[in-house]
C-alpha positions in Angstrom: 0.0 0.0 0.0 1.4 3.7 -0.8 1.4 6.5 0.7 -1.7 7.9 -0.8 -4.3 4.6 -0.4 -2.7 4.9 3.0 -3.9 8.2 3.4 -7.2 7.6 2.2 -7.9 4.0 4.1 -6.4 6.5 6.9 -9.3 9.1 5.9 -12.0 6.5 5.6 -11.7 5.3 8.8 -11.7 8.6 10.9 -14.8 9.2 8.7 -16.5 6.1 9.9 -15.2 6.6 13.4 -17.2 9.6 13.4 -20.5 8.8 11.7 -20.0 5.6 14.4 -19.6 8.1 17.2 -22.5 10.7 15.5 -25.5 7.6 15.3 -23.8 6.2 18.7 -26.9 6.6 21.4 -26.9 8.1 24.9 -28.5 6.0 27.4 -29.1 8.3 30.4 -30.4 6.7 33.4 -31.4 8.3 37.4 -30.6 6.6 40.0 -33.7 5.1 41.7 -33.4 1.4 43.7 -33.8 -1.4 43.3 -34.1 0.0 39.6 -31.1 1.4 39.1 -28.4 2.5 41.2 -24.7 2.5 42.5 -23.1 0.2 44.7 -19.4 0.7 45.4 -18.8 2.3 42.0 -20.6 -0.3 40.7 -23.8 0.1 38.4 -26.8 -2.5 39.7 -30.5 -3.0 39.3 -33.2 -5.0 37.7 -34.1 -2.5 35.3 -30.3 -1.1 34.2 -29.5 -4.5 33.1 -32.9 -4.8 31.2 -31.9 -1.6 29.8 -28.3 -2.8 29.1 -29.4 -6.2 27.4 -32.1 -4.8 25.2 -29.3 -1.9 23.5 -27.0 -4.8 23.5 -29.6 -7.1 21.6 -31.0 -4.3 19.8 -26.9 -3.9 18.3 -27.7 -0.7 18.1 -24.0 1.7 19.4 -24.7 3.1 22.7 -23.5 4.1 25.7 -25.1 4.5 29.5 -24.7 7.9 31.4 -25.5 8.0 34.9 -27.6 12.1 35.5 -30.4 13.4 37.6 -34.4 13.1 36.0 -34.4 16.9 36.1 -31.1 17.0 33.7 -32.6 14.4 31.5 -35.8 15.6 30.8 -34.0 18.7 30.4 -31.7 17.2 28.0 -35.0 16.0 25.9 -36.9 19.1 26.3 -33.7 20.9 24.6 -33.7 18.9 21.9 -30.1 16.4 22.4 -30.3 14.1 19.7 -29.4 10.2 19.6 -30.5 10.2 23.2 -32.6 7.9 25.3 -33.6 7.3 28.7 -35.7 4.0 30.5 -38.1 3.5 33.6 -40.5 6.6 32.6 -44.2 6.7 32.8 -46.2 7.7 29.7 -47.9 10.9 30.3 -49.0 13.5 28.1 -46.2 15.9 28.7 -44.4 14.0 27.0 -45.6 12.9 23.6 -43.8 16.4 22.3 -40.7 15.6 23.7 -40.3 11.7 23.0 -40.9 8.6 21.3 -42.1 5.7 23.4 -40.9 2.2 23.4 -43.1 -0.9 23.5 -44.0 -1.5 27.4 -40.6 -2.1 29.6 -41.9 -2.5 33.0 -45.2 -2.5 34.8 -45.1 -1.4 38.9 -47.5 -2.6 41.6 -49.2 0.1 42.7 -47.8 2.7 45.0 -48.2 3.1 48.6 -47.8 5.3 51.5 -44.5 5.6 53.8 -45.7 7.5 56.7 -43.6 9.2 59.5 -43.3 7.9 63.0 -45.4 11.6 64.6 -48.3 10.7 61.8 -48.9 7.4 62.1 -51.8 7.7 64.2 -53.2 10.4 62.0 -52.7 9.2 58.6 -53.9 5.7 60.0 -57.6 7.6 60.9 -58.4 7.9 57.2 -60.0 5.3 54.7 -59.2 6.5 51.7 -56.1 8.3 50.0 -58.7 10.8 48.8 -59.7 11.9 52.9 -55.8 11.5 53.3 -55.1 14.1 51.1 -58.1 16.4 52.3 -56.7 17.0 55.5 -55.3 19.8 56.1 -53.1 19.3 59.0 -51.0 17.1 57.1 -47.7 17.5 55.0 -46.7 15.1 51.8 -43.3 14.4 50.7 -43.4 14.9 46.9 -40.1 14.2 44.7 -39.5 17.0 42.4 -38.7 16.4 38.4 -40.8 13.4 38.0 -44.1 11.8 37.6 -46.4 9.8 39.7 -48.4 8.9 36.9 -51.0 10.9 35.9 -54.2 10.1 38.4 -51.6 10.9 41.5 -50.0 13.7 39.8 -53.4 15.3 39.3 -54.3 14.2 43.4 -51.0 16.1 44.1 -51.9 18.9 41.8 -55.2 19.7 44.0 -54.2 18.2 47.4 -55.2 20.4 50.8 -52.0 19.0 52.2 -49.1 21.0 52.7 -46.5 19.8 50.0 -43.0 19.3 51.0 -41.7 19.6 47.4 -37.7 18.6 47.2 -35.6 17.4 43.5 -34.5 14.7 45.4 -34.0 10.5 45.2 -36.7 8.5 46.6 -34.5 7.6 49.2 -33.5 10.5 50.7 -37.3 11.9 50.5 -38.1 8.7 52.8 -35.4 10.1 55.1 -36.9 13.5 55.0 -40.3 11.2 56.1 -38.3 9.6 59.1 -37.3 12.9 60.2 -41.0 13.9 60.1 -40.1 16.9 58.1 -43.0 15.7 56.0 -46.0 13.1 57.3 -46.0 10.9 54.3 -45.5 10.3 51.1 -46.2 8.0 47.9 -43.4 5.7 47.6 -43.3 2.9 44.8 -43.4 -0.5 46.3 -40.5 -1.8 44.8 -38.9 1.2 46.0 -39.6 0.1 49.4 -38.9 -3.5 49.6 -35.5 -2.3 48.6 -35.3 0.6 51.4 -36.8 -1.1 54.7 -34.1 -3.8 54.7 -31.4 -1.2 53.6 -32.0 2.4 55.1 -31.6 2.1 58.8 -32.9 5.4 59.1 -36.5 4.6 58.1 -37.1 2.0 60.2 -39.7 3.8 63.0 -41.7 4.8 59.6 -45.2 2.9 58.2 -46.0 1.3 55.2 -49.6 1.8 54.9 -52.3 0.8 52.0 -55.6 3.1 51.9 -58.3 2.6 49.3 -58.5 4.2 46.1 -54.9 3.7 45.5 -54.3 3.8 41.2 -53.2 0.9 39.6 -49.5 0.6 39.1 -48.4 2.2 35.7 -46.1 0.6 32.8 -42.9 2.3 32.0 -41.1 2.7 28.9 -38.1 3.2 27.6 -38.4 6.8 25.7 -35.9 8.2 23.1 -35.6 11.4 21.3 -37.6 12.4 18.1 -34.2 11.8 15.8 -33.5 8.7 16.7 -34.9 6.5 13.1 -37.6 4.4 12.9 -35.7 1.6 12.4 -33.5 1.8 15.4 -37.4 2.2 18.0 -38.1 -1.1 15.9 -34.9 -2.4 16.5 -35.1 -1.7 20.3 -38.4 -2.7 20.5 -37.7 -6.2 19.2 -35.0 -6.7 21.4 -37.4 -5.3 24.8 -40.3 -8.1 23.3 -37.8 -11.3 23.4 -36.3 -9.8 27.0 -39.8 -8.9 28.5 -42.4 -10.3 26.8 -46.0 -8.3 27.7 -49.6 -9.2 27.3 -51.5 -6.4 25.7 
């Protein structure tokens, strides 16, 4: 080979480096146990590796970025392109913003963690709708995300006090323990994860009322560039890794 095919296999490759690195998609992700979190440095949860396997299936180039739901949503709202996120509700919102994936999880429904001083109170009502009538009482709401759109709107109108932070789940429940807020709406799986980790919860109450939604599905959601074929591509690979009944 001479100096000039040199040159120009040289050429060719940067130029395919690049358009590799240009299509390449962002996979942002919060952190939000069991889920998805950290553990030593270490990335771990039921949903980042369902995440991980179906990009990896999907053979589409990627690559997974650990950043807060306000940044992401941010991210989307600005327009990044090649960029996709996992674990989000589907709520109007956000039909502008994204495309949606074929279904990628489905929670139970949520349910209350209440603080150690309103136990006794938040224990006195049947129904979440009485619960969030009274007036004496202050929820924990997580800033920058979505409850799903019948507790958003519950939230929206609530005679509670709001104790509003852009926080993790986790350290909202903390904010609970320290009754700096008397309850909050806490996803199950959320939960299960924190009692038997977060030693700091442990005077607080898990408590069912009626009228409690049904737990929402979550989807994987990607930016309006990303092509048609790559959302089919993903969406095969999320089918043969979590089959759903529709």
């Amino acid at each position: 080979m001479n100096i000039y095919q040199l040159a120009c296999a040289t050429g060719l490759w940067i130029l395919s480096q690049a358009a590799l690195a240009e299509d390449s998609i962002t996979v942002a992700w919060r952190i939000k146990p069991p889920h998805q979190y950290l553990e030593n440095g270490v990335e771990k949860g039921i949903l980042l590796e369902r995440a991980k396997q179906v990009f990896s299936s999907a053979q589409i180039p990627h690559r997974f970025v650990e950043e807060p739901a306000k940044r992401i949503w941010s991210n989307f709202s600005s327009g990044t392109r090649n960029y996709c996120s996992f674990g989000w509700y589907r709520i109007v919102e956000r039909e502008a913003l994204v495309q949606f994936s074929e279904i990628f999880h489905t929670d139970p429904p949520h349910t209350l963690l209440v603080s150690p001083v309103a136990a006794q109170q938040v224990a006195a009502h049947r129904t979440l709708k009485s619960l969030m009538a009274d007036t004496s009482l202050t929820v924990g709401v997580v800033g920058a995300v979505s409850y799903g759109p019948e507790l958003d709107a519950m939230i929206s109108t609530t005679k509670n006090k709001v104790e509003r932070s852009t926080t993790l789940p986790m350290i909202m429940a903390r904010m609970v323990a320290a009754n700096r807020a008397s309850y909050m709406l806490i996803d199950r799986e959320d939960w299960e994860y924190l009692k038997d980790k977060e030693e700091s919860i442990g005077l607080t109450t898990q408590m069912d009322l009626q009228g409690m939604p049904a737990g929402l599905n979550r989807y994987i959601v990607c930016s309006k560039d990303v092509p048609v074929e790559q959302m089919r591509k993903i969406n095969s690979a999320l089918l043969k890794i979590y089959p759903t009944k529709k």
